[in-house]
ZADO-162543 format. One line per field, with one value per residue (C-alpha): residue number from 1; y, x, z. Coordinates in nm, 3 decimals, m for minus. Each point is the difference from the previous one (the first is absolute). Layout:
N
i (NUM:...)
yy (Y:...)
xx (X:...)
zz (Z:...)
This chain:
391
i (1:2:3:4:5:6:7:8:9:10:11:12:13:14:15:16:17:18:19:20:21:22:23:24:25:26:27:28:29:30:31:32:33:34:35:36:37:38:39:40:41:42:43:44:45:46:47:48:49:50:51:52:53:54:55:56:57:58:59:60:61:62:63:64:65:66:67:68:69:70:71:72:73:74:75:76:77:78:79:80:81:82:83:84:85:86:87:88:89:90:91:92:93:94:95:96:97:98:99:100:101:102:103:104:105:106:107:108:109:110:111:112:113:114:115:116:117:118:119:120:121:122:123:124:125:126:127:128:129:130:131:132:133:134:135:136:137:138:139:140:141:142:143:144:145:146:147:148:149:150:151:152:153:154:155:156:157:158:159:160:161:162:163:164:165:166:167:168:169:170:171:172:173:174:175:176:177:178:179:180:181:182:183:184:185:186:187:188:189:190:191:192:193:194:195:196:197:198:199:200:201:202:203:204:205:206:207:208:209:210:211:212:213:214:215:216:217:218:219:220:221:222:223:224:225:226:227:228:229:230:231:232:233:234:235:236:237:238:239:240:241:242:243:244:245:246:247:248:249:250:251:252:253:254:255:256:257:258:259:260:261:262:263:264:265:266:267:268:269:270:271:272:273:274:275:276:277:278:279:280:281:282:283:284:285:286:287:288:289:290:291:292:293:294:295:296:297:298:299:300:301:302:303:304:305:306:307:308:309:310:311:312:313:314:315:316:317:318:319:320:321:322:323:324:325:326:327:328:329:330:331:332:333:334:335:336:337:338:339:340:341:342:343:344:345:346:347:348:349:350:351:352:353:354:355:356:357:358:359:360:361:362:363:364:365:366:367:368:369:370:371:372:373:374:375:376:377:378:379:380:381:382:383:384:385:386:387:388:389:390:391)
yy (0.000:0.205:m0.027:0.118:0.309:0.114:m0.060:0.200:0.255:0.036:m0.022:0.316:0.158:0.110:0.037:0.268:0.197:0.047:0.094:0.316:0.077:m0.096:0.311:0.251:m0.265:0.137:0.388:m0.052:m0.113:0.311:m0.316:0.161:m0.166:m0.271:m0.085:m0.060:m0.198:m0.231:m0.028:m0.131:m0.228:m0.165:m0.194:m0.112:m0.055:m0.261:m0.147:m0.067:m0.252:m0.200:m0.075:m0.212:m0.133:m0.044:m0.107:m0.288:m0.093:0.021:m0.237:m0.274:0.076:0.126:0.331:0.019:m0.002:0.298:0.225:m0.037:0.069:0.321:0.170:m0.059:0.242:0.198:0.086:0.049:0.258:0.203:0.043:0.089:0.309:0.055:0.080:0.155:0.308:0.027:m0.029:m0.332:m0.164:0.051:m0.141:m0.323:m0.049:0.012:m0.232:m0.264:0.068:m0.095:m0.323:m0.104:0.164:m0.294:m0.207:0.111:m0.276:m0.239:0.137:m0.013:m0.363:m0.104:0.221:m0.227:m0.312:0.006:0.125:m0.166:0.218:0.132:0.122:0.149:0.349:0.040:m0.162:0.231:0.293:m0.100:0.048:0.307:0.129:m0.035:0.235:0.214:0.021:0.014:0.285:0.130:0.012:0.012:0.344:0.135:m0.125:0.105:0.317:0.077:m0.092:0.164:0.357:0.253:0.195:m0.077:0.194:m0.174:m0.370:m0.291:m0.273:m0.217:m0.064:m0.187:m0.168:m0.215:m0.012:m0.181:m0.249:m0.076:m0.077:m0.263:m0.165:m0.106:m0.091:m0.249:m0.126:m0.066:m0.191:m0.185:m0.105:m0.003:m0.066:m0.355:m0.076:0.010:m0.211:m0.428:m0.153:m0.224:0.344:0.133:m0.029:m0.082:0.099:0.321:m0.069:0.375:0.251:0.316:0.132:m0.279:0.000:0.371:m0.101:m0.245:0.255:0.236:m0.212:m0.139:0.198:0.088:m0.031:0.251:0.222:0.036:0.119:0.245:0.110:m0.003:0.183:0.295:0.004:0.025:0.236:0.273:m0.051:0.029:0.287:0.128:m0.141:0.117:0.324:0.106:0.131:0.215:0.145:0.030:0.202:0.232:0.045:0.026:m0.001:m0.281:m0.220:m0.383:0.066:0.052:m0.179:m0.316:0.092:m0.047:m0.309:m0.124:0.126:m0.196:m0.304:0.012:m0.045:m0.244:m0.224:m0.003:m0.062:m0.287:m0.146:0.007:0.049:m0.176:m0.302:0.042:0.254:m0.270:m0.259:0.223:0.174:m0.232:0.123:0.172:0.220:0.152:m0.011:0.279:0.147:0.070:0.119:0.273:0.093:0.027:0.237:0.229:0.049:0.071:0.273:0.134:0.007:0.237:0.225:0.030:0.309:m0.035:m0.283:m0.135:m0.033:m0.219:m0.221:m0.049:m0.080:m0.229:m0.136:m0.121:m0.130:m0.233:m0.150:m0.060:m0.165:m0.172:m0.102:m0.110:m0.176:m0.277:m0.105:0.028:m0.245:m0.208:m0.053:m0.001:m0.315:m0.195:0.010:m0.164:m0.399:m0.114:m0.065:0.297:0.256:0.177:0.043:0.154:0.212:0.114:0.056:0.241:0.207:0.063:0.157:0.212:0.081:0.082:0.247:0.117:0.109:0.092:0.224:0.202:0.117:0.115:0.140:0.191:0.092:0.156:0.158:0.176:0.092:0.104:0.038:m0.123:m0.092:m0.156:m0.374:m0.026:0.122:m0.213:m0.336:0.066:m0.037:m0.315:m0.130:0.103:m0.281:m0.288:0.043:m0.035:m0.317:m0.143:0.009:m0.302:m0.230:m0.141:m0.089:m0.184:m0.148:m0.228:m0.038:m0.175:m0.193:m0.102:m0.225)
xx (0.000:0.316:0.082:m0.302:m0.009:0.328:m0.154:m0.338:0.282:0.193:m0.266:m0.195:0.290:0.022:m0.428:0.036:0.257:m0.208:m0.362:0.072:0.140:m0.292:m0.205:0.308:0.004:m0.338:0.059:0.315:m0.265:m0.228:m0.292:m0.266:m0.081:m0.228:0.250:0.261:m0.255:m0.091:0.375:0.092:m0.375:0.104:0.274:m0.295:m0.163:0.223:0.030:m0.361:0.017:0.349:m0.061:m0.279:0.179:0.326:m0.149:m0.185:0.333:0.203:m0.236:0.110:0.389:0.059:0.096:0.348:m0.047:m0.275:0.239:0.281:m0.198:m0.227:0.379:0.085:m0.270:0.057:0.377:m0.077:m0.340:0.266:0.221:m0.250:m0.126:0.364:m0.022:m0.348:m0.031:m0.393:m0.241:m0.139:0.312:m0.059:m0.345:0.188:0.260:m0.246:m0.211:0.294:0.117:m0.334:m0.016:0.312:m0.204:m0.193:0.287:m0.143:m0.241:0.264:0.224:m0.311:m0.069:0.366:m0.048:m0.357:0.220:0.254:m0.184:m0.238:m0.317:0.107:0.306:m0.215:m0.025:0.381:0.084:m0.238:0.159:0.359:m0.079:m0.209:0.319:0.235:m0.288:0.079:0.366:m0.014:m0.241:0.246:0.290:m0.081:m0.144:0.288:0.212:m0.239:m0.047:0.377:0.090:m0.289:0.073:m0.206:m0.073:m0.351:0.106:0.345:m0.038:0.186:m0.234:0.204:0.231:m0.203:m0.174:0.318:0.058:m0.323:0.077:0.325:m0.116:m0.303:0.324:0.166:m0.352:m0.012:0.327:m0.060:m0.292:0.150:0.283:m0.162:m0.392:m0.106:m0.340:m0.260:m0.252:0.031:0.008:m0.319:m0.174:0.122:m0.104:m0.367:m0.324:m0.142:m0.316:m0.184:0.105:0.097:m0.355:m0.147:0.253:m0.080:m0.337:0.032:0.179:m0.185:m0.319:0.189:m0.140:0.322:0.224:m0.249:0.023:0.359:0.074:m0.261:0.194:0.306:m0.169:m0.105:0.290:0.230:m0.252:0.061:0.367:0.119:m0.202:0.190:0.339:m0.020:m0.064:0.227:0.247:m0.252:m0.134:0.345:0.132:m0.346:m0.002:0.377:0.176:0.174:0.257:0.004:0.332:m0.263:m0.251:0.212:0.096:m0.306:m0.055:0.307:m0.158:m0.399:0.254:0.210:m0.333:m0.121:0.335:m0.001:m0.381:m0.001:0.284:0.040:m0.326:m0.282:0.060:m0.063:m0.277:m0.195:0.067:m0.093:m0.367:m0.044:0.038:m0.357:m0.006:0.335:m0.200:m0.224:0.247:0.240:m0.318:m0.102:0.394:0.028:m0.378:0.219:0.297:m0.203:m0.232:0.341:0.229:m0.310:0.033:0.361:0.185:0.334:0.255:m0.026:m0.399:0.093:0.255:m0.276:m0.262:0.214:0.116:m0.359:m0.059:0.297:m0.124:m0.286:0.102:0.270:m0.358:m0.204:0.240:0.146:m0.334:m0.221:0.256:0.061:m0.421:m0.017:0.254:m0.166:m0.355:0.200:0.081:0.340:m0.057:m0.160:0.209:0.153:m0.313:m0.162:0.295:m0.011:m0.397:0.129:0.256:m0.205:m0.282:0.316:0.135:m0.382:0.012:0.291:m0.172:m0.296:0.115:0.266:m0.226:m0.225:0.204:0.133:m0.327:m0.071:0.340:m0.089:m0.335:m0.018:0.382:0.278:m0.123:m0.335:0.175:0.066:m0.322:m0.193:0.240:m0.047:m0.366:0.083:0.171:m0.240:m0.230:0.266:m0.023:m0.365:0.066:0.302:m0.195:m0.193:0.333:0.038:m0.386:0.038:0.359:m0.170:m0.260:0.181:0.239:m0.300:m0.149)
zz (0.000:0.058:m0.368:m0.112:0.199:m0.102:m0.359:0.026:0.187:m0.259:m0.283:0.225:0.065:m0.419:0.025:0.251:m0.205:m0.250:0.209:0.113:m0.353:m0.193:0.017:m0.051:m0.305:m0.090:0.058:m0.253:m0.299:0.136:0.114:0.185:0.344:m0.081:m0.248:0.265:0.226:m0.314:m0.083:0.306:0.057:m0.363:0.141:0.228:m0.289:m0.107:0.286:0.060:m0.325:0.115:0.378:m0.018:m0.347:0.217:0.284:m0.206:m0.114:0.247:0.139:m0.275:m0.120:0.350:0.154:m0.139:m0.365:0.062:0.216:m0.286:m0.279:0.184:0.076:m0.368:m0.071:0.288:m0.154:m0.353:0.157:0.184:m0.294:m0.192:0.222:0.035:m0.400:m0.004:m0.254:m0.043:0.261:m0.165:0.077:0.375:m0.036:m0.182:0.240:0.286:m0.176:m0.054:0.422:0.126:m0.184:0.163:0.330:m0.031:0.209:0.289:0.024:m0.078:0.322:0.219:m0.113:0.070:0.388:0.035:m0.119:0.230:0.348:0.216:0.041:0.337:m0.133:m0.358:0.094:0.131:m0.321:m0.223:0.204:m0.104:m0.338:0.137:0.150:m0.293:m0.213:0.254:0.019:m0.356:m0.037:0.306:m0.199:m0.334:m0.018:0.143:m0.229:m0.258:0.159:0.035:m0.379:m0.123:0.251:0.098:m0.295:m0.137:m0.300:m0.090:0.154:m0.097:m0.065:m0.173:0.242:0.241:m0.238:m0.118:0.332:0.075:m0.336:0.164:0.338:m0.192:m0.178:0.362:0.162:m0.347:0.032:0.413:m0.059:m0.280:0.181:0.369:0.037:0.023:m0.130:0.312:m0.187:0.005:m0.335:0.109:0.029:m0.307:m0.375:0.141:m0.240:0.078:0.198:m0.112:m0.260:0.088:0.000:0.162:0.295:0.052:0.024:0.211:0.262:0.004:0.074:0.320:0.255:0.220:m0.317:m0.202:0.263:0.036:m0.380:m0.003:0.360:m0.197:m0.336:0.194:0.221:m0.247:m0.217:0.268:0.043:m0.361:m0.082:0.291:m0.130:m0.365:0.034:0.304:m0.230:m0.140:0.337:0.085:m0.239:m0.034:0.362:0.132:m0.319:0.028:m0.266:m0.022:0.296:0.309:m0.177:0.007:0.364:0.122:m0.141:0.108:0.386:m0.095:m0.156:0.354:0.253:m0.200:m0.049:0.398:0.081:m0.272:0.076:0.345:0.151:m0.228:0.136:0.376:m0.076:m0.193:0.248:0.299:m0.174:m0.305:m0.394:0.004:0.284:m0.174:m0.302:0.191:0.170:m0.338:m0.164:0.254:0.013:m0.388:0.002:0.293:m0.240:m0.294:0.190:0.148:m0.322:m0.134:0.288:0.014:m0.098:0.181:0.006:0.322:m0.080:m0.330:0.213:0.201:m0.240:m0.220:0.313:0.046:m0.313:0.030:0.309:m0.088:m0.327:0.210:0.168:m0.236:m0.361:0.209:0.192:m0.310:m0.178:0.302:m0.010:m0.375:m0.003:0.299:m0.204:m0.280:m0.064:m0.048:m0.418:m0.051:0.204:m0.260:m0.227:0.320:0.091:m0.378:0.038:0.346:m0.237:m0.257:0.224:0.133:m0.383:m0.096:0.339:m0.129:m0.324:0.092:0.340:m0.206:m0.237:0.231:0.163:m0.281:m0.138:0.378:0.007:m0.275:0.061:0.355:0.077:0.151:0.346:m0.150:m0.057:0.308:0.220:m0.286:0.147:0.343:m0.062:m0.182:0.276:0.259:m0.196:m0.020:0.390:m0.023:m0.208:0.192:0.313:m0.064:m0.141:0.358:0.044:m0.373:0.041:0.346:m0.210:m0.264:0.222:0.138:m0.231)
């Protein structure tokens, strides 16, 4: 498990160089606001299509072959951006990074393959922690290489940067992961087709509610995430530099909360009661980054929101993967992404669209008030969860 940390690591470390870059990407091609937001929910996009696709077949070659091949396209997207000259070619080379996104399901499978279901949510929080101490890092990388200029950034940089940093997460798991899955369980026929299996969990009661937790959820947060940059730089006039540092401050809390307090917190109160508590947390951060006008009031808001996402990703997943069976983990964990990639659409360009309509602190009052309604939701997961275990 070790191994595969330092992989999704490594892999995030070159994502998070490019995040905070993205829109600055946008504002260099003159893209109006909802053109950022849809330029950065396209890779999401993408991704809704492979997870449940690499999910499914990481389920029958194995989890290996599906990480190798997703950081293939993970390199060649980064050096693409990294040669971008039209703003269609940042559209395409999100487009090609979110179907290598897809491996996400894949890594989650090979956490729920190797840990016993007391141990799920610790495990699902390593993997938690390493997006965070990539999204910790990487922007400041990004942010440094890029400056502080809005006006005269390097984007190009960071980007190659990224592509390299995909080529040594390739070669480590060519060289060092070991396939998590048995042969016996491999190469099995699909029992449901992609549609079907989607179906089929989201007409589980518990299981059905947990995506649409994790669809809203993660609605709320990216509209929150892909237009920072903009509110930023309207607000405080600030380059992809502090941008990127206060990333690297949101990828910092949650690195630590996922990776070395997830576990005890679900053993101690149980996945869905953090569920409830993440949610309320995340609605806080949202209604506070939208009345913030000083620094110390965005450290605190963004502070929030990491908590609470700290919170709420691992035990989601954690729940998500004990609904599932053994053969059809994957497909279930790829039915889990893609409600997350189609958030990840849908919430940026709403947010965008709201941005530009009502202005810059709009996104963000409008999440809170999603948020305030996954609490409503979340608050009967413990009531169904006995329910379930119960017959």
């Amino acid at each position: 498990m070790g191994i595969l940390f330092l992989i999704v690591f490594i892999d995030l470390v070159g994502f998070g160089i490019v995040i905070p870059l993205l829109p600055y990407y946008g504002l260099h091609f003159s893209a109006s606001p909802l053109e950022v937001t849809m330029m950065m929910a396209c890779y999401s996009l993408a991704q809704l299509f492979s997870s449940p696709l690499l999910g499914r077949l990481s389920d029958r070659v194995g989890r290996r072959p599906v990480l190798l091949a997703s950081l293939l396209c993970s390199i060649a997207s980064y050096i693409w951006l990294g040669f971008a000259g039209a703003l269609w070619m940042l559209f395409a080379a999100r487009l090609l990074a979110g179907a290598g996104a897809g491996n996400i399901a894949a890594a989650q499978a090979y956490i729920a393959d190797v840990t016993s279901p007391e141990d799920r949510a610790k495990g699902m929080g390593m993997i938690g922690a390493a997006f965070g101490l990539g999204f910790t890092i990487g922007p400041a990388i990004g942010g440094v290489l890029a400056g502080s200029n809005p006006a005269a950034a390097d984007l190009a940089r960071p980007a190659f940067l990224a592509a390299a940093l995909s080529a040594a997460a390739f070669l480590v798991t060519l060289v060092r992961l070991k396939e998590s899955l048995p042969a016996e369980a491999r190469n099995a026929p699909a029992r449901l087709g992609r549609l079907a299996l989607a179906k089929t969990a989201l007409s589980r009661p518990v299981l059905g509610l947990l995506i649409l937790l994790l669809f809203v959820a993660v609605s709320a947060f990216a509209g929150m995430e892909t237009t920072f940059a903009l509110w930023a730089n309207a607000g405080f006039g600030w380059g992809p530099m502090q941008v990127g540092l206060i990333f690297f401050y949101v990828g910092l809390l949650l690195a630590a909360l996922q990776g070395g307090m997830i576990g005890r917190l679900s053993r101690r109160f149980g996945e869905a009661r953090l569920v409830i508590a993440g949610s309320a947390v995340i609605a806080a951060g949202l209604l506070g980054l939208a009345l913030a006008s000083t620094l110390w009031a965005v450290l605190v808001a963004t502070g929030l929101l990491a908590i609470g996402m700290g919170l709420l990703n691992p035990s989601l997943t954690s729940l998500v993967s004990r609904e599932a069976r053994a053969d059809e983990r994957g497909g279930i964990m790829g039915v889990s992404q893609s409600a997350s990639s189609l958030a990840r659409i849908l919430g940026p360009a709403v947010a965008g669209a709201v941005f530009t309509g009502w202005g810059r602190n709009a996104p963000y009052y409008f999440g809170a008030l999603i948020m305030a309604g996954v609490v409503a939701m979340a608050l009967h997961l413990p009531r169904r969860a006995a329910a379930a275990e119960a017959s």
